[in-house]
Backbone as CSV, one residue per row, in Angstrom:
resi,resn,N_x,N_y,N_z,CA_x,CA_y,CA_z,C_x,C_y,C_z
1,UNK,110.362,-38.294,-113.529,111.631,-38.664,-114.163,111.357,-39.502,-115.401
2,UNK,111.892,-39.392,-116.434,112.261,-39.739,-117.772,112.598,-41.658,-117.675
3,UNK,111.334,-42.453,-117.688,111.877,-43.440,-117.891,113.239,-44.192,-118.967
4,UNK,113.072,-43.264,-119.614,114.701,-43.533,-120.662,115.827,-43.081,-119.842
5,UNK,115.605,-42.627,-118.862,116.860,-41.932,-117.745,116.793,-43.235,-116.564
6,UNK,116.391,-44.492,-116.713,116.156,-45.316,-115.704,116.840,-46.845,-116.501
7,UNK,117.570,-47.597,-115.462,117.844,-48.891,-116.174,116.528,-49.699,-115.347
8,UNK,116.380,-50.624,-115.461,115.547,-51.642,-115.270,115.818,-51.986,-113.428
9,UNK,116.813,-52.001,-112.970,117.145,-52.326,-112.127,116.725,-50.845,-110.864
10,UNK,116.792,-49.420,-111.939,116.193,-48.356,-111.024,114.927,-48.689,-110.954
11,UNK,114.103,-49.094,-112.017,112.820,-49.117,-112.006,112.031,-50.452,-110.739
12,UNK,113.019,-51.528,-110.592,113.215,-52.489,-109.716,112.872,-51.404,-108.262
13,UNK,113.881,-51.157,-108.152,113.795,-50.099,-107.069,112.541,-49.046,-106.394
14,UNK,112.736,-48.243,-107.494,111.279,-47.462,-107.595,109.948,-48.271,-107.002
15,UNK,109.871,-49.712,-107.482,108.554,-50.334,-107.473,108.548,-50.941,-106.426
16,UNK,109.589,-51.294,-105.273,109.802,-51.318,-104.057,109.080,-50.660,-102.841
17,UNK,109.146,-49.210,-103.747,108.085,-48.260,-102.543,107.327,-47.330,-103.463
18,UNK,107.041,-47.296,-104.733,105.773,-46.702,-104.894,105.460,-47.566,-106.003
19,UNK,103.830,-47.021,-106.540,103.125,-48.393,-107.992,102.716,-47.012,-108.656
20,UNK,102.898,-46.003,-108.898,102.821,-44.793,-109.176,103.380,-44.486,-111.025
21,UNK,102.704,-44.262,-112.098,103.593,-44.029,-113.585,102.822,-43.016,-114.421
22,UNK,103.542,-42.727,-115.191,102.445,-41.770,-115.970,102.513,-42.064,-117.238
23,UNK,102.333,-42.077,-118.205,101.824,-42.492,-119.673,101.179,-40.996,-120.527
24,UNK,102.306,-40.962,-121.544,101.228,-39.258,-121.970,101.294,-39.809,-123.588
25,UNK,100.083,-39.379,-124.000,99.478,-39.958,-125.116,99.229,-38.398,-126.212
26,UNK,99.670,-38.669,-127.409,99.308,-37.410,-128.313,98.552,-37.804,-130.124
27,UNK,99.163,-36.513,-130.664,98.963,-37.371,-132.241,99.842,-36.734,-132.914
28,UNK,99.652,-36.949,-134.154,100.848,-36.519,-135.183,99.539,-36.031,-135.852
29,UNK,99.534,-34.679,-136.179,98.207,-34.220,-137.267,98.533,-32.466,-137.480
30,UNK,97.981,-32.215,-138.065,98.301,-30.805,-138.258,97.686,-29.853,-137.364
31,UNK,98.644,-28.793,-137.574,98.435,-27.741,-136.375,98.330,-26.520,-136.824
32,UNK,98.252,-26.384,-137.592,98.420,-24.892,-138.601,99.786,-24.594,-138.594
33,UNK,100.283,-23.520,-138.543,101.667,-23.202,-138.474,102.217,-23.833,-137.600
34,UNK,101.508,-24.481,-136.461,102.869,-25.242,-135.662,102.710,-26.564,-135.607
35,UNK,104.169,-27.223,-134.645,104.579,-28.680,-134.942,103.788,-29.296,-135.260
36,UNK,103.429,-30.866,-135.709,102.630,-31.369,-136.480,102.436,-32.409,-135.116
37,UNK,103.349,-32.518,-134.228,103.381,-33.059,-133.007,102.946,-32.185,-131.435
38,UNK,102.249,-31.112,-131.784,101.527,-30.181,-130.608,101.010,-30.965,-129.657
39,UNK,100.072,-31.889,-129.882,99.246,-32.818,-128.985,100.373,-33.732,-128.229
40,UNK,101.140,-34.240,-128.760,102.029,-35.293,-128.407,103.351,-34.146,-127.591
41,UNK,103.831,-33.145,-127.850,104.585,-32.388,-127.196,104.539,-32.053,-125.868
42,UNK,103.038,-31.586,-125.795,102.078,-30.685,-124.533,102.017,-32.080,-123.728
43,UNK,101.663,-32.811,-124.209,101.165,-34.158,-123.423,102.737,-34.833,-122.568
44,UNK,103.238,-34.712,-123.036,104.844,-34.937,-122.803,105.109,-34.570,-121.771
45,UNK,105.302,-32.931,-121.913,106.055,-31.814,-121.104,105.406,-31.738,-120.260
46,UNK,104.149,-31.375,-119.880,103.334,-31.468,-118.782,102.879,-32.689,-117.883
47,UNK,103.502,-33.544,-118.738,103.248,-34.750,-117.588,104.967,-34.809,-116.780
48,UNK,105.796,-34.668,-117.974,107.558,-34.516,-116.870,107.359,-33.188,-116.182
49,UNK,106.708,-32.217,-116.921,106.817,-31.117,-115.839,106.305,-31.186,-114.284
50,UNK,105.010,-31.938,-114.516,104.629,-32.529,-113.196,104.700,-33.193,-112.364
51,UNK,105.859,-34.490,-112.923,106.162,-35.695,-112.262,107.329,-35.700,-111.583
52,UNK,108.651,-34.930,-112.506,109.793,-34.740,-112.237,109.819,-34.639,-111.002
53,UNK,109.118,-33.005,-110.256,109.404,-32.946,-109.112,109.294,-33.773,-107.738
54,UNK,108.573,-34.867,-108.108,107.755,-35.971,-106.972,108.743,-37.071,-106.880
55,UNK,108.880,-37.364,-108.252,110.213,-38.514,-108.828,109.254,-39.624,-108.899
56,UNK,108.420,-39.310,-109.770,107.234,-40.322,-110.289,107.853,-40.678,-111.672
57,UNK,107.726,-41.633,-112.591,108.619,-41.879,-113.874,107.469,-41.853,-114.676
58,UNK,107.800,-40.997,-116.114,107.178,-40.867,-117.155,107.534,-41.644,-118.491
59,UNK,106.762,-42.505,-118.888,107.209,-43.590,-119.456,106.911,-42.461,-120.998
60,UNK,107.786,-43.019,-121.970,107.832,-42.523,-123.690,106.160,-42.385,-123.919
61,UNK,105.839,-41.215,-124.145,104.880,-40.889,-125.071,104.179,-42.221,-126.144
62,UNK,102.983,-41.611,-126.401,102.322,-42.543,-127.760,102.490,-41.327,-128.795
63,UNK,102.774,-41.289,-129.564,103.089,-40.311,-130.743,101.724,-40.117,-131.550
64,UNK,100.821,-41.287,-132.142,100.006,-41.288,-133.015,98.635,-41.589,-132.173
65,UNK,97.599,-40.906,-132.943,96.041,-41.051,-132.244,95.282,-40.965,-133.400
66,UNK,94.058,-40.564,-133.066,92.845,-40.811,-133.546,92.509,-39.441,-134.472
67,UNK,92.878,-39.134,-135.864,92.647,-37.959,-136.186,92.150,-38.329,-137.568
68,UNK,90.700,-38.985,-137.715,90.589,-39.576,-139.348,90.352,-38.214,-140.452
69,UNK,89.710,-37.050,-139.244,89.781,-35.915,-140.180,90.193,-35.127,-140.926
70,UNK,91.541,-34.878,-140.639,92.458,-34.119,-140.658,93.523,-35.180,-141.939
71,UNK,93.255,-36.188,-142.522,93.957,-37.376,-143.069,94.156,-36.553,-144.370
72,UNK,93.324,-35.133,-145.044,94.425,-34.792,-146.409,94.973,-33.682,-146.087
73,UNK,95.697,-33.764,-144.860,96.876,-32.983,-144.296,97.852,-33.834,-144.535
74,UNK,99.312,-33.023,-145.375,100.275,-34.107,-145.137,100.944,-33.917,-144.079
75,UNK,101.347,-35.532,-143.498,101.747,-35.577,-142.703,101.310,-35.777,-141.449
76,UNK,99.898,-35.636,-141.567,99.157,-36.033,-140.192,98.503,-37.482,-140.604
77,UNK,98.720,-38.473,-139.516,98.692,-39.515,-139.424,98.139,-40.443,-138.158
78,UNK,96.950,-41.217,-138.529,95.992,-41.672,-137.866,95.924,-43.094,-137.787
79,UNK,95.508,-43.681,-136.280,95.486,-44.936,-136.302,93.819,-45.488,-136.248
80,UNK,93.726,-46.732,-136.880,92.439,-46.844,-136.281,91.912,-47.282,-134.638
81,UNK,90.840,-47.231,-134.160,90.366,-46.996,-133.561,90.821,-48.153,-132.732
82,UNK,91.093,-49.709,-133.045,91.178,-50.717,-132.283,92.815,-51.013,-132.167
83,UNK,93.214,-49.945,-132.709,94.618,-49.594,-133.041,94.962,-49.194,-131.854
84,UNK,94.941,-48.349,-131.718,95.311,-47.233,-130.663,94.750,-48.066,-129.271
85,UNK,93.659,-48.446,-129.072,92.961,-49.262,-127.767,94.347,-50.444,-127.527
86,UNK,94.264,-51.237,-128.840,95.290,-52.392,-128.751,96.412,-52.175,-127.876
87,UNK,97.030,-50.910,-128.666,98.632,-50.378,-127.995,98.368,-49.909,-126.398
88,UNK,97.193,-49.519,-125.952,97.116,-48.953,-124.482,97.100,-50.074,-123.584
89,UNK,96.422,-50.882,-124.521,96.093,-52.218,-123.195,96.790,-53.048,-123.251
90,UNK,97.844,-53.309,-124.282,99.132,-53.982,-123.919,99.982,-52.919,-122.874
91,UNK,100.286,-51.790,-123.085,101.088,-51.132,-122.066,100.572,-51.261,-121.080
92,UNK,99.298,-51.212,-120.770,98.569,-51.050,-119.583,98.876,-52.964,-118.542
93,UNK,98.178,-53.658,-119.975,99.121,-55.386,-118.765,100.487,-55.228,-118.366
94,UNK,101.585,-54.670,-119.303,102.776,-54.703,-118.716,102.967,-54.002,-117.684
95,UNK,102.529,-52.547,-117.520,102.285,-52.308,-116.195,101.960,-52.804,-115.081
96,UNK,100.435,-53.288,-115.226,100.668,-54.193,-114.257,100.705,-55.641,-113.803
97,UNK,101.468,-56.305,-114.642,102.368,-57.599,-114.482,104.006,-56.836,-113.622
98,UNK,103.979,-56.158,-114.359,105.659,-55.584,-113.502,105.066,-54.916,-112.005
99,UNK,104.133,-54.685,-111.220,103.837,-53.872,-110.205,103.194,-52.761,-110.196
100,UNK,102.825,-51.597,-111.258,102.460,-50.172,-110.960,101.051,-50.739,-111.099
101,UNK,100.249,-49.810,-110.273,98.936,-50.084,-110.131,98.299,-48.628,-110.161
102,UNK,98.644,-47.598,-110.296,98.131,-46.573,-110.081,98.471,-45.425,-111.281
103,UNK,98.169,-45.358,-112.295,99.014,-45.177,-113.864,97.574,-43.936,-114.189
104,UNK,98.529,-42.390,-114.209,97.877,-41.208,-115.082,98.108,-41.429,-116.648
105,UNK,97.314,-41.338,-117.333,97.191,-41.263,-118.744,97.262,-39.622,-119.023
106,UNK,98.062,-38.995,-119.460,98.033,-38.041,-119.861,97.723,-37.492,-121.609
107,UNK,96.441,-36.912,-121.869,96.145,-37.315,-122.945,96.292,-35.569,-123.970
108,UNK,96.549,-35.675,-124.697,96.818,-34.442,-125.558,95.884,-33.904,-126.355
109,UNK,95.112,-35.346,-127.147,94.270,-34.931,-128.004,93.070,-35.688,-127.773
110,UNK,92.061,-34.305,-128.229,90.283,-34.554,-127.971,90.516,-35.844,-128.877
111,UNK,90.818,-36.253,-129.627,90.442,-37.697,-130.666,90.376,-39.061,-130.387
112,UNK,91.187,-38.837,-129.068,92.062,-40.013,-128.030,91.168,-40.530,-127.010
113,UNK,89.340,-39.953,-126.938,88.781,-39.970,-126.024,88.322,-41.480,-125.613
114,UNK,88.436,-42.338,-126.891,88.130,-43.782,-126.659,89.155,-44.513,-125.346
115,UNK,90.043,-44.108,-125.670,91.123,-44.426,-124.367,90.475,-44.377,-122.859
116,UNK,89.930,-43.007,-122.918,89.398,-42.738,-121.674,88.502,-44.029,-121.247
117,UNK,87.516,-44.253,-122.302,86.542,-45.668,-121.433,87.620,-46.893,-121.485
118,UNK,88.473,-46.761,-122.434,89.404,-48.117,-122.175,89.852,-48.233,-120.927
119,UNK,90.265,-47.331,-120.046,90.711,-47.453,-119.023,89.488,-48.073,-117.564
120,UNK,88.417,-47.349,-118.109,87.344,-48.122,-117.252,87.194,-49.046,-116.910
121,UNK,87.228,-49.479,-118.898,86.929,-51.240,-118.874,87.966,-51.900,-118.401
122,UNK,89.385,-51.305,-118.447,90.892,-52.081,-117.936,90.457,-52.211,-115.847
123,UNK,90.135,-51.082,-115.417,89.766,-51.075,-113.981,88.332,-51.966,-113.329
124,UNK,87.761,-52.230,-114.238,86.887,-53.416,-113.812,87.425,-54.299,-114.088
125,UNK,88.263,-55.044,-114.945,88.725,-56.347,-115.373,89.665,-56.362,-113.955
126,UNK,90.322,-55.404,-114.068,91.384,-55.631,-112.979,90.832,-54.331,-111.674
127,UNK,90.304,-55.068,-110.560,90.200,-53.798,-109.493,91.157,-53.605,-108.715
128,UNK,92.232,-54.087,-108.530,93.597,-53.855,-108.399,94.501,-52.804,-109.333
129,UNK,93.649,-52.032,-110.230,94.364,-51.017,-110.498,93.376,-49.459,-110.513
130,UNK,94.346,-48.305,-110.378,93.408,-47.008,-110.594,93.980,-46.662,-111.559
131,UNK,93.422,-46.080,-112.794,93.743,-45.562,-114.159,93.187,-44.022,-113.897
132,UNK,93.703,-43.371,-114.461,93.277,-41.840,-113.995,93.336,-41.339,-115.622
133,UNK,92.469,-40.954,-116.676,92.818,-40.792,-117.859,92.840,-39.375,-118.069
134,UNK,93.278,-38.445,-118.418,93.674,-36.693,-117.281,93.707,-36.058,-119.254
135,UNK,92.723,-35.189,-119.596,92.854,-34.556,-120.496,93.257,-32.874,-119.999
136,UNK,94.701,-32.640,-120.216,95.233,-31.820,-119.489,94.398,-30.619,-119.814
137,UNK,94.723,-30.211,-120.934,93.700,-28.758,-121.092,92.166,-28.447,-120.407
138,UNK,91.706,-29.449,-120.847,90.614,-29.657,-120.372,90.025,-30.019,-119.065
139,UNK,91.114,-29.656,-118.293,90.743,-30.094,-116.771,90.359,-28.670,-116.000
140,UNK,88.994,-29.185,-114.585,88.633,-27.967,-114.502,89.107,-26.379,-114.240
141,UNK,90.853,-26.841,-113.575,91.743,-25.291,-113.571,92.096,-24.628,-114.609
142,UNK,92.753,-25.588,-115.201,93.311,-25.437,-116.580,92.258,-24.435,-117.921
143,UNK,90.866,-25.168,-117.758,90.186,-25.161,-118.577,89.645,-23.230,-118.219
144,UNK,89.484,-22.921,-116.697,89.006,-21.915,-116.135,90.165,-21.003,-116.676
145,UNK,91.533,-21.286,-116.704,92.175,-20.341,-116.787,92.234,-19.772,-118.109
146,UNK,92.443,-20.996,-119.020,92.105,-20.583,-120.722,90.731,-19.644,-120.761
147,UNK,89.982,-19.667,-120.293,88.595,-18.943,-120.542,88.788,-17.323,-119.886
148,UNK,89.624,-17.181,-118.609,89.957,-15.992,-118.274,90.818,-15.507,-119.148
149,UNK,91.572,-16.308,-119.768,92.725,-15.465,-120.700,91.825,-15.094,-122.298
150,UNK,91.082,-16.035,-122.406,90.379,-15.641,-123.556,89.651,-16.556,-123.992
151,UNK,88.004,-16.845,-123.678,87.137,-17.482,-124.228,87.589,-17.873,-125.788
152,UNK,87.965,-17.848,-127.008,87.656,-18.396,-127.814,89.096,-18.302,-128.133
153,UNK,89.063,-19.888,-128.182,90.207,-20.716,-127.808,90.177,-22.564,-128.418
154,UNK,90.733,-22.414,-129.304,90.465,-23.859,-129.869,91.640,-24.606,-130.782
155,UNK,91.856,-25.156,-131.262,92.464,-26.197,-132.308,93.693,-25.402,-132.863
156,UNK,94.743,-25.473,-132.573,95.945,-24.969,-133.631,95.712,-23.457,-133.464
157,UNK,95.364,-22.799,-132.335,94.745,-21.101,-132.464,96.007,-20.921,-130.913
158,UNK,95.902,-19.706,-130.067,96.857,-19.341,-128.763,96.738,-20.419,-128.105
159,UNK,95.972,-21.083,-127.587,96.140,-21.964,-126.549,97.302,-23.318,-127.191
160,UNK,97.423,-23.575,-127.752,98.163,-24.658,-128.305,99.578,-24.038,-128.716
161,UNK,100.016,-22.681,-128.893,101.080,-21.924,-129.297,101.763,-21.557,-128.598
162,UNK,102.631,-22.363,-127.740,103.602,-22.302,-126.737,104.927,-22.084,-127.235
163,UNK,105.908,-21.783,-126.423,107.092,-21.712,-126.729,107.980,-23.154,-127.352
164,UNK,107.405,-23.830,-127.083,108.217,-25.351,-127.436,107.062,-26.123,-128.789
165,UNK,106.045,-25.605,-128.973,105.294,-26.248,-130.072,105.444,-25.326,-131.232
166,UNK,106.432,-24.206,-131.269,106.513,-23.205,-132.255,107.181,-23.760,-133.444
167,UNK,107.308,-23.088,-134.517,108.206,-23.903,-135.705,109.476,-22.688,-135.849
168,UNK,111.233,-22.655,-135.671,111.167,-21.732,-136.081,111.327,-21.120,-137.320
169,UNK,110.759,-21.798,-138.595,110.995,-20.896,-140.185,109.470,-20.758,-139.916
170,UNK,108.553,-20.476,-138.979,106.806,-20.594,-139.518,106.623,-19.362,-138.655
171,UNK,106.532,-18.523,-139.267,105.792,-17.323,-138.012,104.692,-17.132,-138.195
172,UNK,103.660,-16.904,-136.876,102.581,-17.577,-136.765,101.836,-15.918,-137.603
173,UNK,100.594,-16.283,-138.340,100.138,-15.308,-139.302,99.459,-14.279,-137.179
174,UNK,98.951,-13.082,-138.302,98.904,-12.069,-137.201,97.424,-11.767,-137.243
175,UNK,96.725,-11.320,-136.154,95.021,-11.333,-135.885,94.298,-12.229,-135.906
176,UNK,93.180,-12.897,-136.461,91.922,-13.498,-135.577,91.564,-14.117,-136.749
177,UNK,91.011,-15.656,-136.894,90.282,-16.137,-137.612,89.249,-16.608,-136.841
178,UNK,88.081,-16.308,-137.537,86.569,-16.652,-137.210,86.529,-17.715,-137.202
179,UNK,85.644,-18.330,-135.875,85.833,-19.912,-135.276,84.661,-20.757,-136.643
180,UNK,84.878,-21.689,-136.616,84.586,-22.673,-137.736,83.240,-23.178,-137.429
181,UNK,82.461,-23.601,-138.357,81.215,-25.049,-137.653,81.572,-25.693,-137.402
182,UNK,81.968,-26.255,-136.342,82.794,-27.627,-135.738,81.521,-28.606,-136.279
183,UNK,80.329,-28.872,-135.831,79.193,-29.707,-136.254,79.802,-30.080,-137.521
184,UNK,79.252,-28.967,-138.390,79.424,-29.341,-140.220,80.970,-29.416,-140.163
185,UNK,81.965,-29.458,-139.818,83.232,-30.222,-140.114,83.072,-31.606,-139.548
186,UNK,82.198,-32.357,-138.652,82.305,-33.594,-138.323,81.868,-34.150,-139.208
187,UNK,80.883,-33.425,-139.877,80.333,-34.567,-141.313,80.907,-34.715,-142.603
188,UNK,82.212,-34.028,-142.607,82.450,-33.674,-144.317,83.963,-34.992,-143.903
189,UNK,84.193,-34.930,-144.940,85.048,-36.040,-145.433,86.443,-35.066,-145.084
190,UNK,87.790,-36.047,-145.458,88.827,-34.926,-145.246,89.155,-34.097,-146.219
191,UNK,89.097,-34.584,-147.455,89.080,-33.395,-148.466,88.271,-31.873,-147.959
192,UNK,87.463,-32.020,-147.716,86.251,-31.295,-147.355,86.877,-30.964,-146.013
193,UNK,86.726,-31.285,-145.286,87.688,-30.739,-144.210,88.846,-29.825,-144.725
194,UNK,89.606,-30.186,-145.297,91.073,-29.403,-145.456,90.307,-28.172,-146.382
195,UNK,89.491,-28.340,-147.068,88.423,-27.635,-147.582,88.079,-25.944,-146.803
196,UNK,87.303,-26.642,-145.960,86.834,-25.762,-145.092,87.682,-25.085,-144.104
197,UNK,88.135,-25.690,-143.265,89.644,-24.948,-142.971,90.555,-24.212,-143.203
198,UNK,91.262,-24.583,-144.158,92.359,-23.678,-145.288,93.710,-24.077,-144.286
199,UNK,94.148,-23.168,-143.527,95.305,-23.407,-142.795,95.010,-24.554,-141.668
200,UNK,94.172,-24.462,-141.136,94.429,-25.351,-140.007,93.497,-25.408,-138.776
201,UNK,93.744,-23.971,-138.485,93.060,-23.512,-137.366,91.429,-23.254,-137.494
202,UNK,91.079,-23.541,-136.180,89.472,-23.734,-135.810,89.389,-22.296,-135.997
203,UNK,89.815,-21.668,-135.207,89.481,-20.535,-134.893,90.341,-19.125,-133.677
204,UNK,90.368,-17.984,-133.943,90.719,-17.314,-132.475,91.565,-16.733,-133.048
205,UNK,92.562,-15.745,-132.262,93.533,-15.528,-132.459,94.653,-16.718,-132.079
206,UNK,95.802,-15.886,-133.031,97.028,-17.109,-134.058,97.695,-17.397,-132.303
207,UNK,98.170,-16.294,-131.494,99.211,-16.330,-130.678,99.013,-15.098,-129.500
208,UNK,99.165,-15.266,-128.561,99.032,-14.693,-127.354,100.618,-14.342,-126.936
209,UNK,100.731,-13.389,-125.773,102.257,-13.173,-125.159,102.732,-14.160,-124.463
210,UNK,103.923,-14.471,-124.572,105.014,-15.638,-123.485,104.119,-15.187,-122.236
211,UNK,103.982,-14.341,-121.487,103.391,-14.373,-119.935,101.926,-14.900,-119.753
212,UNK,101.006,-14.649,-120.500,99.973,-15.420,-120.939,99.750,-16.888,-121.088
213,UNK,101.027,-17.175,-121.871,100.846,-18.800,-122.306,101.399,-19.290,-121.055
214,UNK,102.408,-19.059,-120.617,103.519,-19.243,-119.370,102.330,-19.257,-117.769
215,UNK,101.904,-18.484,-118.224,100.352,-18.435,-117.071,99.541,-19.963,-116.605
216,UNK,99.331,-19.504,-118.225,98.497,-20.584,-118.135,98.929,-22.659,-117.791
217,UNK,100.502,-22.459,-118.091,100.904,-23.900,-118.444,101.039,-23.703,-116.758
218,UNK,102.082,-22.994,-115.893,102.230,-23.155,-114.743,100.797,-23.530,-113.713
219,UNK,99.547,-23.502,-114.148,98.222,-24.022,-113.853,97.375,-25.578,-114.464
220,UNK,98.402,-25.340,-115.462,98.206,-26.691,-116.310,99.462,-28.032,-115.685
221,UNK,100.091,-27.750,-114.872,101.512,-28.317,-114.396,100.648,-28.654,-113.240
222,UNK,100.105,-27.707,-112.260,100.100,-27.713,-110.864,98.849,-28.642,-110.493
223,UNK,97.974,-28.602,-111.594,96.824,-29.587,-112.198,96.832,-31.172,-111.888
224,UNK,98.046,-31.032,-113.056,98.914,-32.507,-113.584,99.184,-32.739,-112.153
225,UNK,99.802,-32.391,-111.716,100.544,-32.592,-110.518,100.000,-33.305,-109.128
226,UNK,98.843,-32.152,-109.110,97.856,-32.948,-108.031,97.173,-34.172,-108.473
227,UNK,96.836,-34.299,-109.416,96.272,-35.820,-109.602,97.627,-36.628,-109.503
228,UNK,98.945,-36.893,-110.228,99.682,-37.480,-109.849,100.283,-38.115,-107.833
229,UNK,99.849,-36.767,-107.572,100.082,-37.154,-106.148,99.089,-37.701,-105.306
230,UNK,97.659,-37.670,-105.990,96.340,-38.199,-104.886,95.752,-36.883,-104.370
231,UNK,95.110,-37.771,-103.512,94.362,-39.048,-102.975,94.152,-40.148,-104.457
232,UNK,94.528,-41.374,-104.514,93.835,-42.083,-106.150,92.729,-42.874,-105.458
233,UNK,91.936,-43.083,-103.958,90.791,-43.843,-103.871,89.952,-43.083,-102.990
């Protein structure tokens, strides 16, 4: 459930009988033809898609992450590094000063990975809490199923081209772009980046069928889902 769908006094309640929250984290950066908010969308929907049904509360998204590459894209927008840590670990004390002790991070984007040890270091400071930091795509069902639907699969290409991350004046271009040097894009600057790229995309084909993508998210949900529910020790 939609913590903006909760007054303070439900949340009172809630924390009565479970310490249970979820937190979904994205970025604002470019996607090729679609939303500029893909990471932050997916990260969203799949954490309410998963929580809703339990009646676990999904607290507002982080909108912005870690994308210094992608910076002569307009419109994609990056925090620094102690930036982004700062904002988790204040949410993360208020959590638990108010009671939840058991908090999924739902994370959208590969850039965001510093988070992941933040949460480590937050669970040794405090062993009174379990942090679960859950990179949805990338989890081992999720990840198996993208590879049955089609090994080459990356950045702003089908896997990211869902029905809700679509644009609709942008129709997505048609056939296959050849996957990129990811290596030699880590070293070039962003000019050089936007450079090498052109539109956006790593690589793959642009877009796959609704039953395909729809496949795959209902595995990406059921994922989410089980870690939300446990075992967390």
């Amino acid at each position: 459930m939609r913590i903006e769908n909760m007054s303070w006094e439900d949340v009172a309640v809630y924390l009565a009988r479970d310490d249970r929250c979820v937190l979904p984290i994205g970025s604002t950066e470019q996607h090729g033809q679609l939303s500029l908010l893909v990471d932050a969308i997916l990260a969203e929907k799949v954490a309410m898609d998963a929580a809703e049904p339990i009646g676990v509360p999904v607290f507002p998204r982080i909108n912005y992450g870690l994308c210094p590459y992608f910076a002569a894209y307009p419109g994609s927008v990056t925090l620094r590094v102690e930036t982004l840590l700062a904002v988790v670990r204040d949410i993360l004390d208020a959590f638990r000063a108010q009671g939840f002790r058991r908090v999924l991070i739902v994370n959208g984007h590969g850039g965001n990975a510093p988070v992941g040890a933040l949460a480590l270091d937050f669970m040794r400071e405090h062993p009174d809490m379990t942090i679960r930091f859950h990179n949805w795509w990338m989890a081992p069902k999720t990840w198996a199923k993208v590879q049955e639907i089609d090994p080459v699969a990356s950045h702003a290409s089908w896997m990211e081209n869902f029905p809700w991350t679509r644009l609709k004046n942008k129709p997505m271009p048609e056939g296959k772009k050849d996957m990129i040097d990811l290596e030699r894009m880590r070293l070039l600057p962003p000019a050089r980046v936007r450079e090498m790229l052109g539109d956006g995309v790593f690589g793959g084909v642009y877009s796959r069928s609704d039953e395909d993508m729809l496949a795959l998210w209902d595995v990406a949900v059921e994922e989410t889902r089980e870690l939300i529910a446990g075992p967390w020790h």
